[in-house]
N, C-alpha and C positions, 0 to 999 in steps of 0.2 A: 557674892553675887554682884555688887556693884563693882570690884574688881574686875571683872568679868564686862559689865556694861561698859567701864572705861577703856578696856582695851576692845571691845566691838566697836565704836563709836571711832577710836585714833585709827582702828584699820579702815572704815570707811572712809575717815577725812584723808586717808593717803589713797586710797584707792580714786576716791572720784576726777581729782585730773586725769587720770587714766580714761577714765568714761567719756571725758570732753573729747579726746581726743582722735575717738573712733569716728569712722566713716559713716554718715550719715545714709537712710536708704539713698538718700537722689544723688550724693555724693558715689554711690557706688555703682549707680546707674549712669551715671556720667566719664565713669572712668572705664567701664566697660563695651560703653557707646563709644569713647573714643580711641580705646584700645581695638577694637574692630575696624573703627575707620582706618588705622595706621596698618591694619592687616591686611584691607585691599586696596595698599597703595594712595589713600586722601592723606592730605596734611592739612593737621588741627592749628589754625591757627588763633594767636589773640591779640586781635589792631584793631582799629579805629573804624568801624564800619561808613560806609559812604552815606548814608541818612544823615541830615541836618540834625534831629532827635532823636535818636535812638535809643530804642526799649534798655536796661539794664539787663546783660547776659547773654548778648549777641558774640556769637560763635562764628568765627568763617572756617569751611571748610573746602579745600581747593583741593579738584582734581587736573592732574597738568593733561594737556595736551601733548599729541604728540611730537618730539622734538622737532620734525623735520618738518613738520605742519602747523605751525601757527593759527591760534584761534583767530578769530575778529573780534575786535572791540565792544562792548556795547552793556549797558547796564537796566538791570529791570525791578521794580519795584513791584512791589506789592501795593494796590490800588488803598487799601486801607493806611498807606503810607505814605501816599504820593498825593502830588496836588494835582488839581483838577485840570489845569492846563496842559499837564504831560497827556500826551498822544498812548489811546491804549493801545495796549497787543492786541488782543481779540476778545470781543465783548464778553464772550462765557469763562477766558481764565480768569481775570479779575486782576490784570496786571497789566504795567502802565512805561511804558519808554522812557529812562531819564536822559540814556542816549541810545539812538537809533543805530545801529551797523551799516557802514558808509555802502555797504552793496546788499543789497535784500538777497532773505535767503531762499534757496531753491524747495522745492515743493515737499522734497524731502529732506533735508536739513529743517524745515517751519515744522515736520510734522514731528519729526523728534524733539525737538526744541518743546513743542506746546502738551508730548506725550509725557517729557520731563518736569515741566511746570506741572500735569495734570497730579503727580508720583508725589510733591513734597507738600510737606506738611503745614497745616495751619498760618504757624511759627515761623517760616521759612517769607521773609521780608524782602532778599535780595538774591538776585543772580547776576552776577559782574564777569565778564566773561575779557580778557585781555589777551594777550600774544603767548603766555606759558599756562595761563590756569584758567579755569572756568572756578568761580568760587560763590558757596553760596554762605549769606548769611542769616543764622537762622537761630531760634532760643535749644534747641537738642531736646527736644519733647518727643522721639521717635526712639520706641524700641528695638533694639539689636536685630530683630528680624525686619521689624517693619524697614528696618534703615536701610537695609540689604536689598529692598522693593528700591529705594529712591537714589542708592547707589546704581546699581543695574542702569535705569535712566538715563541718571546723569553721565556714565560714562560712555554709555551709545550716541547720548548728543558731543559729548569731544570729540568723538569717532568721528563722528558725522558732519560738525560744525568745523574742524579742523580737517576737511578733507578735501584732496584736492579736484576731487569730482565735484565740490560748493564751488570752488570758483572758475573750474570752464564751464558746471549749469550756466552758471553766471551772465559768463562770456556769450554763450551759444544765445541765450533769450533776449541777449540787447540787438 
């Protein structure tokens, strides 16, 4: 019998790195989350978010624009992020200009724009929007479906924000 107890115990002691080394649930939740983003077309990235503080676990994921259409500039904060001094977007999203887009947007680019902020999640701190990507950064707390709602979104504001109907509105209202 103790023979017995000695070799159950040596299979455990070999077996349990084995156990460390398994994927954890959120660990598997996250791999899945990001293996869908890569499926329609976002690219997971992992750099230095533009926050002077930022949370541990910030995720950017960037959806490009399209090539022949260049986005506009401009960066947005999440109000629980941002200082008091930044110029909000609009008093009901709860989000704050760190930089403003050199030409304001037309009536319908603002409304996609603020239907895309409406779609992301809690966790979702920043929207940086440059010449090839719209990117946001955000902790990945959205489920595979849910994420699918805020993809939808976001890629109708690229559509939209990179299009060149934003800049003759533009033209025609000055």
């Amino acid at each position: 019998m103790t023979l017995w107890l000695i070799i159950l115990f040596t299979l455990l002691i070999m077996l349990s790195p084995m156990m460390w080394l398994r994927p954890s649930r959120r660990d598997r939740h996250l791999g899945q989350l990001r293996q869908q983003a890569r499926q329609l077309g976002v690219t997971v990235k992992f750099a230095k978010s533009p926050l002077h503080n930022p949370p541990a676990g910030l995720v950017s994921y960037r959806w490009p624009y399209p090539q022949d259409r260049p986005g506009p500039y401009f960066v947005l904060v999440r109000e629980t992020h941002a200082s008091e001094v930044l110029k909000p977007f609009d008093e009901a999203q709860g989000w704050r200009w760190r930089i403003e887009p050199l030409r304001p947007f037309t009536g319908k680019a603002r409304s996609c724009l603020e239907r895309a902020l409406e779609e992301l999640p809690r966790d979702a701190l920043v929207l940086e929007s440059e010449r090839r990507y719209l990117t946001l950064w955000w902790g990945e707390s959205l489920s595979v479906d849910a994420f699918n709602a805020s993809h939808a979104a976001l890629t109708a504001a690229c559509e939209v924000l990179g299009s060149p109907i934003q800049e003759r509105d533009a033209k025609e209202s000055s």
